[in-house]
C-alpha positions in Angstrom: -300.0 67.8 -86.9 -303.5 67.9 -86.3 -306.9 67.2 -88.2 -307.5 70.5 -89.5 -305.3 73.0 -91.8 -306.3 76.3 -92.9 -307.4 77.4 -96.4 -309.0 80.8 -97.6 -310.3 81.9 -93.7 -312.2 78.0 -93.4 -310.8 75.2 -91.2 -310.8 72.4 -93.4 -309.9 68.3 -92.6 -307.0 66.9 -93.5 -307.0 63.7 -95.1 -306.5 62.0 -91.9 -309.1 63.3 -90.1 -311.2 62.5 -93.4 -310.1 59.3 -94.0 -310.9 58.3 -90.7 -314.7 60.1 -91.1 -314.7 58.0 -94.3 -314.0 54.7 -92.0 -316.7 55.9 -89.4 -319.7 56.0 -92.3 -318.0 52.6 -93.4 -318.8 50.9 -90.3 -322.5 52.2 -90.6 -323.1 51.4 -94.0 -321.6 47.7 -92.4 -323.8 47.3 -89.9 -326.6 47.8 -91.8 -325.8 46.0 -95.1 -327.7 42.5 -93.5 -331.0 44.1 -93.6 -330.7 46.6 -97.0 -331.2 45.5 -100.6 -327.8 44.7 -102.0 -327.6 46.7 -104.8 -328.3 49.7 -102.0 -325.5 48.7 -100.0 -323.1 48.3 -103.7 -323.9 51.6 -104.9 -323.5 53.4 -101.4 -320.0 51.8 -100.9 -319.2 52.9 -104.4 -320.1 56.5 -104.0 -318.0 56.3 -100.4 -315.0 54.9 -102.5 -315.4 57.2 -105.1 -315.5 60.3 -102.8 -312.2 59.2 -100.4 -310.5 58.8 -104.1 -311.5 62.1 -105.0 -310.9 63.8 -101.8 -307.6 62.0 -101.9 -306.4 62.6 -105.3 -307.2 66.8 -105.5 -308.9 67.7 -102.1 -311.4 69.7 -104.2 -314.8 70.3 -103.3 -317.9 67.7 -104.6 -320.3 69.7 -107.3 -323.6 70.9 -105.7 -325.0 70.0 -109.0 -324.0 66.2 -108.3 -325.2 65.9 -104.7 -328.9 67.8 -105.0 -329.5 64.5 -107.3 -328.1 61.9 -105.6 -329.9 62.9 -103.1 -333.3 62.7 -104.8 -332.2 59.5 -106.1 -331.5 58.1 -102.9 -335.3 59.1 -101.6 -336.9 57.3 -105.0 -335.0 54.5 -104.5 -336.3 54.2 -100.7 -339.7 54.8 -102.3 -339.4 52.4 -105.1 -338.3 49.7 -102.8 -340.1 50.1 -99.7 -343.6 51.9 -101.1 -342.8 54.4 -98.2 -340.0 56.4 -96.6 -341.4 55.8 -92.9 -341.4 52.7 -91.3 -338.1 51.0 -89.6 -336.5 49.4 -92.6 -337.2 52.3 -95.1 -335.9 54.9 -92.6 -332.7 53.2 -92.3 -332.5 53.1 -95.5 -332.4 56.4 -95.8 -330.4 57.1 -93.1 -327.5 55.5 -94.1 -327.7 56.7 -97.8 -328.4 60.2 -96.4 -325.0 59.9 -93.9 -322.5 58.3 -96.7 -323.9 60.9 -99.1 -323.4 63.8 -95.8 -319.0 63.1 -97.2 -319.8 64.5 -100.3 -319.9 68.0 -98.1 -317.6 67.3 -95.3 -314.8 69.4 -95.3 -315.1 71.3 -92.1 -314.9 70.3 -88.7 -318.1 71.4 -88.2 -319.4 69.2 -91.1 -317.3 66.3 -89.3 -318.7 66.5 -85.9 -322.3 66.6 -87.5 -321.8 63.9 -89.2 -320.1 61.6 -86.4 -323.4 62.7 -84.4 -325.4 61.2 -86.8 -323.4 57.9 -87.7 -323.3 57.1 -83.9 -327.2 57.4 -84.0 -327.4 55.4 -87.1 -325.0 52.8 -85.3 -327.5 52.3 -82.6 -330.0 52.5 -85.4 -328.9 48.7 -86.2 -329.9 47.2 -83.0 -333.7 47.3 -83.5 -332.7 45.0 -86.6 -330.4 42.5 -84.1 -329.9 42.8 -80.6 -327.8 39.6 -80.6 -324.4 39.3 -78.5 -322.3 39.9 -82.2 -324.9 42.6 -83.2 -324.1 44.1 -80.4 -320.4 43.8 -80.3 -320.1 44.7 -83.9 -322.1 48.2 -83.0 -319.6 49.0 -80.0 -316.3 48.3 -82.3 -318.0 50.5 -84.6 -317.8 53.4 -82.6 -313.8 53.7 -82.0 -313.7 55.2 -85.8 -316.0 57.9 -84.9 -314.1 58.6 -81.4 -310.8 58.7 -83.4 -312.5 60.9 -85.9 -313.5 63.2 -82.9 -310.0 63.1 -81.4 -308.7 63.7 -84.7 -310.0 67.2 -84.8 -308.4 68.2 -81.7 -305.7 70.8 -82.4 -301.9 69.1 -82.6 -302.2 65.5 -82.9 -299.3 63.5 -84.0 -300.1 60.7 -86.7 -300.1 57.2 -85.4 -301.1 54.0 -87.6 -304.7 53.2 -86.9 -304.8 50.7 -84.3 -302.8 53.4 -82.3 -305.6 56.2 -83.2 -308.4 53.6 -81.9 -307.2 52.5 -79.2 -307.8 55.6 -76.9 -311.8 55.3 -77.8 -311.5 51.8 -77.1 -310.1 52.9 -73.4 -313.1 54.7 -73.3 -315.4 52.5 -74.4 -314.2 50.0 -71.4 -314.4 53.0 -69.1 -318.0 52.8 -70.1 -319.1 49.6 -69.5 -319.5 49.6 -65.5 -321.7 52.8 -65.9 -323.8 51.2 -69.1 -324.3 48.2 -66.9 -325.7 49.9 -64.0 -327.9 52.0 -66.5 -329.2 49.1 -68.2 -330.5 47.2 -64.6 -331.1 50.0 -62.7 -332.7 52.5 -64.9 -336.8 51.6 -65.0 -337.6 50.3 -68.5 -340.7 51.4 -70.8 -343.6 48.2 -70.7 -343.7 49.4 -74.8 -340.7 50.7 -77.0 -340.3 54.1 -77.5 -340.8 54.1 -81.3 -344.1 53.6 -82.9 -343.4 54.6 -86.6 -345.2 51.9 -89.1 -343.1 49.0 -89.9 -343.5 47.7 -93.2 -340.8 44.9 -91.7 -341.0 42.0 -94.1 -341.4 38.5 -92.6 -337.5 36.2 -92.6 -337.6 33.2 -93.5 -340.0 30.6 -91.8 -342.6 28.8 -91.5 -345.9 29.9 -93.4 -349.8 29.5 -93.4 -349.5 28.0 -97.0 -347.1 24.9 -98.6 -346.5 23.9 -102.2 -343.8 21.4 -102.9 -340.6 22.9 -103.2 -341.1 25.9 -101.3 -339.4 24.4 -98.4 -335.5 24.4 -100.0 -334.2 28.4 -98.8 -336.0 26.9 -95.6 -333.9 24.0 -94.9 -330.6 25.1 -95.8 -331.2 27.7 -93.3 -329.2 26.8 -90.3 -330.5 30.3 -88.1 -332.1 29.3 -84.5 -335.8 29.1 -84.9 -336.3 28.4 -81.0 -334.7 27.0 -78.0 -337.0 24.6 -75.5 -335.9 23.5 -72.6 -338.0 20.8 -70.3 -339.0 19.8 -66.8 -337.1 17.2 -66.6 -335.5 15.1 -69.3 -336.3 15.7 -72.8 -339.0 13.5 -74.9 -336.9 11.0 -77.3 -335.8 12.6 -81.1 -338.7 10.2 -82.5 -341.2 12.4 -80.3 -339.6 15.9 -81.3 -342.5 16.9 -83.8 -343.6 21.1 -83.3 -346.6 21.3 -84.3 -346.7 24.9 -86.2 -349.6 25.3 -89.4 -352.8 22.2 -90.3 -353.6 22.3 -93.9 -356.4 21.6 -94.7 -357.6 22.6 -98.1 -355.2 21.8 -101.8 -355.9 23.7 -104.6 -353.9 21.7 -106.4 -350.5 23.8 -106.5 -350.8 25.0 -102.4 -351.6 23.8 -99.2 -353.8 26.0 -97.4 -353.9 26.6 -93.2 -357.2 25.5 -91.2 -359.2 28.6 -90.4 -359.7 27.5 -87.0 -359.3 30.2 -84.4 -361.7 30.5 -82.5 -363.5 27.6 -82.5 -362.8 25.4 -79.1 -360.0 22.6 -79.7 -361.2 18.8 -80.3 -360.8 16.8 -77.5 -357.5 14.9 -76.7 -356.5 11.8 -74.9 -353.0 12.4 -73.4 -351.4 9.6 -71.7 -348.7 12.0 -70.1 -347.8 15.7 -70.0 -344.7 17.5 -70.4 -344.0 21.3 -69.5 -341.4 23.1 -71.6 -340.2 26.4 -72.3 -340.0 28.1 -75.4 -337.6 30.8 -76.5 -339.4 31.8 -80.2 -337.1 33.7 -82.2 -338.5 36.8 -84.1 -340.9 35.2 -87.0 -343.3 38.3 -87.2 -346.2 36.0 -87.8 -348.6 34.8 -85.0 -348.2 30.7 -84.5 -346.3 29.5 -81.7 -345.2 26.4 -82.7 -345.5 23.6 -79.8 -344.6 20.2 -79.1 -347.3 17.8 -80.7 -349.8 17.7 -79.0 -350.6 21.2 -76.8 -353.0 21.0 -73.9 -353.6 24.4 -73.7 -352.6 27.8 -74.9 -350.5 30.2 -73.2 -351.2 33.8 -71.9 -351.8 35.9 -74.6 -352.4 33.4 -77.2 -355.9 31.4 -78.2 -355.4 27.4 -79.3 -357.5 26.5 -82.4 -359.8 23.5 -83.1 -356.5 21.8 -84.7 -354.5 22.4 -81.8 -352.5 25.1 -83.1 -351.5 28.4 -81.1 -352.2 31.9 -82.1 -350.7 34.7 -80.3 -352.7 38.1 -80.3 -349.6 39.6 -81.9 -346.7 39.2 -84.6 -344.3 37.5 -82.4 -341.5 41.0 -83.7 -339.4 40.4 -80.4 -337.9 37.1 -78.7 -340.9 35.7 -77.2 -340.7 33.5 -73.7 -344.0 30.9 -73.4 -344.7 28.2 -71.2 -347.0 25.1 -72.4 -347.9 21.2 -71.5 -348.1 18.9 -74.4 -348.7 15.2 -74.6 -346.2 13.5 -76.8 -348.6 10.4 -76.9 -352.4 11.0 -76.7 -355.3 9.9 -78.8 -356.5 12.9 -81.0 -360.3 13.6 -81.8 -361.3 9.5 -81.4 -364.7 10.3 -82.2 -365.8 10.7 -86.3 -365.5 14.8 -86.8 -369.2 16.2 -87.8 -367.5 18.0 -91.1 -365.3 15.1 -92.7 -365.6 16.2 -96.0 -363.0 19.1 -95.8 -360.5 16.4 -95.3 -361.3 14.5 -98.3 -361.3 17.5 -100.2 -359.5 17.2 -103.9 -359.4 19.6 -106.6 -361.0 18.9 -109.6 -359.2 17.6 -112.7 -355.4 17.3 -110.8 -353.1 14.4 -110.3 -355.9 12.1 -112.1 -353.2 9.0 -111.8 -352.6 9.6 -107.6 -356.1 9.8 -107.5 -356.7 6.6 -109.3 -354.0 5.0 -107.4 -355.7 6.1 -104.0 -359.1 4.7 -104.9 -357.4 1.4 -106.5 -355.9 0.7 -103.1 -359.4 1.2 -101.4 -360.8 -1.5 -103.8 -358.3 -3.7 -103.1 -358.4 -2.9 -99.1 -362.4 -1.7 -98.8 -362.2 -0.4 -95.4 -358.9 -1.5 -93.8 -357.4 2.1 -93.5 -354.5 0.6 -91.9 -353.4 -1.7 -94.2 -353.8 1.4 -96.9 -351.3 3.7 -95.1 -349.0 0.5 -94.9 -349.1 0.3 -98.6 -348.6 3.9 -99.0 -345.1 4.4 -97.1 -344.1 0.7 -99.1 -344.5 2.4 -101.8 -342.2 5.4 -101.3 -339.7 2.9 -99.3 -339.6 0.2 -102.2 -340.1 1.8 -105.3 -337.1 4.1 -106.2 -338.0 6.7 -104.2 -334.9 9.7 -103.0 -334.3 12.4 -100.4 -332.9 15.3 -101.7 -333.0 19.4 -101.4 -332.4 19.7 -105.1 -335.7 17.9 -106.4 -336.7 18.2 -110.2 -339.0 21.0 -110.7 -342.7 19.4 -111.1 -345.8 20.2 -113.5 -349.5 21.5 -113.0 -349.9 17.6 -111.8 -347.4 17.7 -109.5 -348.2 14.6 -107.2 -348.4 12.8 -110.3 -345.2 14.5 -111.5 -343.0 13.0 -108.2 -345.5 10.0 -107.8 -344.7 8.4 -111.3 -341.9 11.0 -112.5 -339.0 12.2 -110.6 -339.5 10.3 -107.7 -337.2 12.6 -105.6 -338.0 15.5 -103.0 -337.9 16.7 -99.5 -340.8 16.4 -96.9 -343.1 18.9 -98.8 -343.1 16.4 -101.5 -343.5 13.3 -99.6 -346.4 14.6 -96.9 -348.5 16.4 -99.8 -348.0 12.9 -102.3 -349.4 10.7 -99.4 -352.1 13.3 -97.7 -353.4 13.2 -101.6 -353.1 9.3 -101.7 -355.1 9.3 -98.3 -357.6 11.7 -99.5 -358.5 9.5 -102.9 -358.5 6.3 -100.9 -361.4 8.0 -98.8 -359.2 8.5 -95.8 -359.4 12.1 -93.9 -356.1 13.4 -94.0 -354.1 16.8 -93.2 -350.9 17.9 -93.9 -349.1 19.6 -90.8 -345.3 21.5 -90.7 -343.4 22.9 -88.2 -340.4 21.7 -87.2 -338.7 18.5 -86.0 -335.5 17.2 -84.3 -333.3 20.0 -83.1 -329.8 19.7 -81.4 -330.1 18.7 -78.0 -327.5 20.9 -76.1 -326.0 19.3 -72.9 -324.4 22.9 -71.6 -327.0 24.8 -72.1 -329.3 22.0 -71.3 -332.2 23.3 -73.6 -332.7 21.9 -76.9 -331.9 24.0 -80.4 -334.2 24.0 -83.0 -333.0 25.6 -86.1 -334.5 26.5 -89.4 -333.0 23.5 -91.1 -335.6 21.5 -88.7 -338.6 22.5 -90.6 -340.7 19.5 -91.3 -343.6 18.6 -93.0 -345.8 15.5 -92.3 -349.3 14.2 -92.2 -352.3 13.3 -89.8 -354.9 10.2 -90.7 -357.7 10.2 -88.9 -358.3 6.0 -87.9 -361.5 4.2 -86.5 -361.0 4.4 -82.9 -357.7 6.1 -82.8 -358.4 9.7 -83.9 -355.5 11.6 -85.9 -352.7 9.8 -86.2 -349.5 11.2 -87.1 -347.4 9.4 -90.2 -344.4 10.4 -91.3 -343.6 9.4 -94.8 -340.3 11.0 -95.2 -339.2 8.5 -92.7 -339.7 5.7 -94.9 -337.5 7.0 -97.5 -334.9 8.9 -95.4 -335.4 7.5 -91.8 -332.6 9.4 -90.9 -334.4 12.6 -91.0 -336.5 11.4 -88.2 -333.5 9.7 -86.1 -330.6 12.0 -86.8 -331.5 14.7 -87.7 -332.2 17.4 -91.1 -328.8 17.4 -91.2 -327.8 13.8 -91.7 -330.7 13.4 -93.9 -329.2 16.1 -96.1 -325.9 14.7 -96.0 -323.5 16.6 -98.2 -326.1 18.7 -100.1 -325.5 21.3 -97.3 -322.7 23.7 -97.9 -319.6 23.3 -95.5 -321.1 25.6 -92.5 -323.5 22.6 -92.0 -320.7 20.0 -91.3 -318.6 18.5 -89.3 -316.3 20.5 -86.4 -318.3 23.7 -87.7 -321.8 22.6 -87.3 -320.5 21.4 -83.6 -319.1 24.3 -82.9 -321.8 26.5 -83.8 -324.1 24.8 -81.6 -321.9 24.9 -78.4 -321.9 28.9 -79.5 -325.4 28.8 -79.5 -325.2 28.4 -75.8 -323.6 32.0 -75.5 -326.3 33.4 -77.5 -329.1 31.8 -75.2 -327.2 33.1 -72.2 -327.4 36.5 -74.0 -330.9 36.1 -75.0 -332.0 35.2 -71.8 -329.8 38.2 -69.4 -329.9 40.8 -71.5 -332.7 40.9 -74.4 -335.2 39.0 -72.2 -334.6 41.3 -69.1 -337.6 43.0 -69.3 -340.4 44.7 -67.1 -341.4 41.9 -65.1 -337.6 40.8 -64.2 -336.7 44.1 -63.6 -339.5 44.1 -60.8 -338.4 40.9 -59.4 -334.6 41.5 -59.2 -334.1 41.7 -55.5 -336.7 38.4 -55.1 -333.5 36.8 -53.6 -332.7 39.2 -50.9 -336.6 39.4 -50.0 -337.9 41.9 -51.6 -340.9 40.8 -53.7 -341.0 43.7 -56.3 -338.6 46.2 -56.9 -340.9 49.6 -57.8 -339.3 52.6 -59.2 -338.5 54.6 -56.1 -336.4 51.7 -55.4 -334.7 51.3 -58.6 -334.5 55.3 -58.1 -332.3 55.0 -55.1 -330.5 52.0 -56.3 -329.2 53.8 -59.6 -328.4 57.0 -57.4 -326.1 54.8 -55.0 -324.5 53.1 -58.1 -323.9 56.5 -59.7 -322.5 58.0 -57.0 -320.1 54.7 -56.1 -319.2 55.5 -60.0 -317.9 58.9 -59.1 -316.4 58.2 -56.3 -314.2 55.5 -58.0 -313.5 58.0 -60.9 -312.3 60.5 -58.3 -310.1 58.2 -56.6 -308.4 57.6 -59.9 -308.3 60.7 -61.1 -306.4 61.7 -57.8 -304.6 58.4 -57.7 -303.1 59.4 -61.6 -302.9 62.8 -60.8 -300.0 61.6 -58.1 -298.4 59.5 -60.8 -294.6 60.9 -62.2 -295.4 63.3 -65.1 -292.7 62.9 -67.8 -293.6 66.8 -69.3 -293.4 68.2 -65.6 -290.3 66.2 -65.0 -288.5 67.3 -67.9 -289.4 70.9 -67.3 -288.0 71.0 -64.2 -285.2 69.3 -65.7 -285.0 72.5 -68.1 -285.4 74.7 -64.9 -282.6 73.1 -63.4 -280.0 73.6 -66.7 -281.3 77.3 -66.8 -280.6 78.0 -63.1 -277.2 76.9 -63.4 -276.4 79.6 -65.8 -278.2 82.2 -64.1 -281.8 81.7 -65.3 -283.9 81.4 -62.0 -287.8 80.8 -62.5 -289.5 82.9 -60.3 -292.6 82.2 -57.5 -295.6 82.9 -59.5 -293.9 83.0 -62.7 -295.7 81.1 -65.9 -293.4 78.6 -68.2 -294.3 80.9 -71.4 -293.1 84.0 -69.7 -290.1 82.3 -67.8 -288.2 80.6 -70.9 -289.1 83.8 -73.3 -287.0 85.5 -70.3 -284.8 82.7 -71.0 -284.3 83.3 -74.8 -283.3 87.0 -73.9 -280.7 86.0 -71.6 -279.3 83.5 -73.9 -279.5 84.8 -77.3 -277.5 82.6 -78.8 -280.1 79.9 -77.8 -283.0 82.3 -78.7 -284.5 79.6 -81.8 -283.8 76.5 -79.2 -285.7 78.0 -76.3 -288.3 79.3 -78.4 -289.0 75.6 -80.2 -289.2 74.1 -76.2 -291.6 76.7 -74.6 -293.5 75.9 -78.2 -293.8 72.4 -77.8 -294.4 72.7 -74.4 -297.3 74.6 -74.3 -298.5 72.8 -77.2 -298.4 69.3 -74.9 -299.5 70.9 -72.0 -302.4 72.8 -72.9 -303.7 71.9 -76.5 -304.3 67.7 -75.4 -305.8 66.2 -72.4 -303.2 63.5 -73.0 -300.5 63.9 -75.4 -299.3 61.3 -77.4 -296.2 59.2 -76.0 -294.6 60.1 -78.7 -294.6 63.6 -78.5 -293.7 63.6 -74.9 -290.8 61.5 -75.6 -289.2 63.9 -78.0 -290.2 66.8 -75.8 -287.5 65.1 -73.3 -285.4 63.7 -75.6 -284.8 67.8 -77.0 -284.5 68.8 -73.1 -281.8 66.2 -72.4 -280.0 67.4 -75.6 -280.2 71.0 -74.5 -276.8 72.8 -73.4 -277.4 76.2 -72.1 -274.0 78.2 -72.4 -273.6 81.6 -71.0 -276.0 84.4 -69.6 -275.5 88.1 -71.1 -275.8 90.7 -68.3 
């Protein structure tokens, strides 16, 4: 059997070859389902269900007055959603809808091929979304359909079940692999992608410029790396882990608002001792570079604000490698700052009972700042006061709402309440996220910062100390500060976030690093400085040039020698022919020098008449193994030798 049968003068699949076509566009539609709209991904997989059924149940043709406007449906929709149908995420988009709709058409092996083309393209498509070690893997298994689809349409293949169809692409795929490597080192790499189209990419989940109470919840349930930093030398303790990410400065009275403060030169610091680290910033597509509190000085390509926080030049789109010093303990801005109004700022006619409270405790305390902030975290550590990720939803007032109401929240709740209570008590205060804690990773030796580590917390600015960082969440949950988001959360995560799993996920983390750091982060620069070890300071193209023509040609070399070495391995279909020879000469039947095996066993059928319709079915299947495969099945060639065994020539007629 094969992948193709005739009907009316037009070589159409059979419903292997399609099923396995079907299975192909499957795995692209799969692969791309993380970054489309839901519903997208629902409706395509229907209309691929729907058409396998349809091609399965009568094998007739789809209408070409359905598929003109599905087809225009599928571009609105891209429209609708995305505004445009340019741009990374639209494009795939419409991609994928265009290949899944691309079956409604396929009968032909030419329709087949095209479309196998395509869905390999729209595979690779999938990486500029994730280039992560599963990504990656998930894209390469995704390829065996469409090499069993291709194989499918080779003339006389036997029907196997489908891990015996894939695993002769997945031979090839191994094959592969030493020349892919060699490519990917060797071959000298672009200092900017090769695409440029507009990307209307939407930022994931992460930090932002702006905080309201609340907003915080997706964010800490989100257990996705964020970062990985490893130190100089041992890391600083977990009561020291703050990264410093976004300053608010100005409340409307709903939202927190970012500092405006590039530009302007940072305020002077104190440190008492630095620490260098290095950063591994997962994709964000925003510009901060969150860094350990408190950053000395920016890194190449990036400006430090007045506040201390780091802008890069660019959305950070790709993993991003920086380098930074930071003093975990410093004095911050000692002297009185020239503008302190901005950070006693409070909206008009909000929270009116926080804001009596604030300038009830400055009556009571006149200008003992400290003793205020004591009073402040006594209040959320005595009075009632609960960490959860579930809070109740809170009114216009909404500091009054938790203060005097629910009395339950996360650190968004806890850091805006008390940076309010600061500000009415006639203490300059900020509110600062980012993230805090992260799993310190002893193999890997490099600490993991997830998404669940976002934090939120305050600055006071004290006589003679400068800003001082207070935490209030940590006198309500203190294990958020010594444990961890995750202990602090307790079982309000869902069961991915526990236990054996959450263990096990960060000792896989370590993988992922390696992967980030080998293969995403080989870039330009390491390219250049991959023969540092052997003495050569920077490996230019001419070199990588001669290095990749060397590897190539040891690759050909080594596929000759196999060839040739395989080549000299027994063949069971020459074996069994000369078998057949040997029965044939014994009754007269001699193959002659030069003589082909169609024209020697038709001479065969004449001298053995009675054995005509036997004869004729061997030199059939023989020809058929020998010349319509590269490599027959096993299958086949078995029952090739099986027939020749059970062949008994009987007499020749002179």
């Amino acid at each position: 059997m094969n992948g193709l049968r005739q009907a009316g003068g037009e070589t159409r699949l059979d419903a292997r070859a399609f099923d396995l076509l079907c299975l192909t566009m499957a795995c692209v539609l799969g692969v791309h389902a993380p970054h489309l709209p839901w519903w997208l991904t629902l409706l395509l997989a229907l209309v691929l269900l729907a058409r396998w059924w349809q091609r399965r149940r009568d094998g007739r043709r789809a209408p070409l007055l359905l598929k003109l406007p599905l087809i225009g449906l599928l571009a609105a929709t891209v429209i609708l959603r995305y505004g445009t149908l340019f741009g990374r995420e639209p494009g795939s988009a419409l991609a994928v809808g265009l290949l899944v709709l691309k079956l409604l058409e396929s009968e032909t092996a030419r329709d087949a091929r095209v479309g196998i083309s395509f869905g390999c393209f729209g595979l690779m498509a999938a990486l500029l979304f994730d280039q992560g070690l599963v990504a990656t893997f998930v894209v390469a298994l995704g390829l065996l359909p469409a090499l069993a689809t291709l194989r499918a349409l080779e003339p006389a293949q036997f029907p196997t079940r489908l891990p015996q169809t894939l695993l002769p692409g997945l031979k090839l795929l191994a094959t592969a692999v030493p020349l892919a490597l060699l490519a990917f080192v060797l071959v000298p790499r672009l200092s900017s992608p090769l695409w440029g189209a507009p990307n209307q990419a939407e930022a994931r989940t992460g930090l932002s410029d702006t905080m309201s109470p609340g907003r915080f919840t997706e964010l800490l349930t989100d257990d996705r790396p964020a970062m990985r930093v490893s130190f100089d030398g041992a890391p600083p303790d977990r009561q020291l882990r703050y990264f410093r990410a976004y300053v608010m400065s100005y409340f409307d009275g709903f939202t927190w608002h970012a500092a405006q403060t590039a530009g302007q030169p940072p305020v002077p610091i104190e440190p008492a001792a630095a620490l260098r680290y290095h950063v591994t910033l997962e994709p964000t597509h925003r510009h901060v570079l969150p860094a350990l509190d408190v950053p000395l000085a920016a890194p190449a390509g990036a400006q430090m604000g007045r506040d201390h926080v780091i802008l890069a030049a660019k959305p950070v789109d790709n993993l991003l490698d920086y380098t930074l010093d930071s003093a975990v303990r410093y004095r911050l801005e000692p002297q009185a700052d020239a503008q302190p109004r901005r950070w006693l700022q409070l909206p008009a006619g909000f929270n009116p009972r926080a804001v009596a409270q604030g300038r009830a405790w400055r009556q009571h305390y006149g200008s003992d700042a400290g003793a205020i902030v004591r009073t402040a975290l006594a209040l959320f550590h005595n009075d009632g006061f609960r960490y959860t990720l579930a809070p109740a939803p809170l009114g216009r007032d909404n500091v009054d709402d938790f203060l005097f109401g629910t009395r339950e929240g996360f650190c968004e709740h806890y850091a805006s309440a008390f940076t309010v209570l600061m500000r009415a008590a006639g203490i300059p205060a900020r509110v600062v996220t980012g993230y805090q804690g992260g799993f310190w990773n002893g193999m890997g030796r490099y600490l993991l910062v997830r998404q669940s580590d976002a934090h939120a917390w305050s600055e006071v600015w004290l006589e003679g100390r400068g800003w001082v960082r207070v935490d209030p969440t940590a006198a309500v949950r203190p294990e958020r500060v010594s444990l961890g988001a995750t202990a602090a959360a307790g079982d309000q995560l869902d069961w991915t976030q526990r236990g054996w799993i959450e263990a096990l996920g960060n000792r896989w983390d370590v993988v992922n690093h390696w992967w980030n750091q080998g293969v995403i982060g080989f870039d330009t620069l390491r390219q250049r400085g991959l023969l540092t070890s052997f003495g050569i300071q920077e490996t230019g193209t001419a070199m990588l040039g001669l290095l990749l023509a060397v590897g190539m040609g040891l690759c050909v070399a080594l596929g000759v020698g196999w060839a040739l070495w395989h080549r000299e391995r027994p063949d069971p279909l020459r074996q069994a022919m000369r078998r057949l020879e040997a029965k044939l000469a014994r009754c007269g039947v001699t193959r002659r020098r030069g003589e082909g095996p169609q024209h020697y066993l038709r001479r065969a059928a004449r001298a053995l008449p009675a054995q005509r319709a036997e004869l004729e079915r061997l030199m059939d299947r023989y020809l058929d193994l020998r010349y319509a495969h590269d490599e027959p099945a096993p299958e086949l060639s078995r029952r090739f030798q099986r027939a020749v065994r059970e062949f008994r020539p009987r007499r020749v007629v002179k």
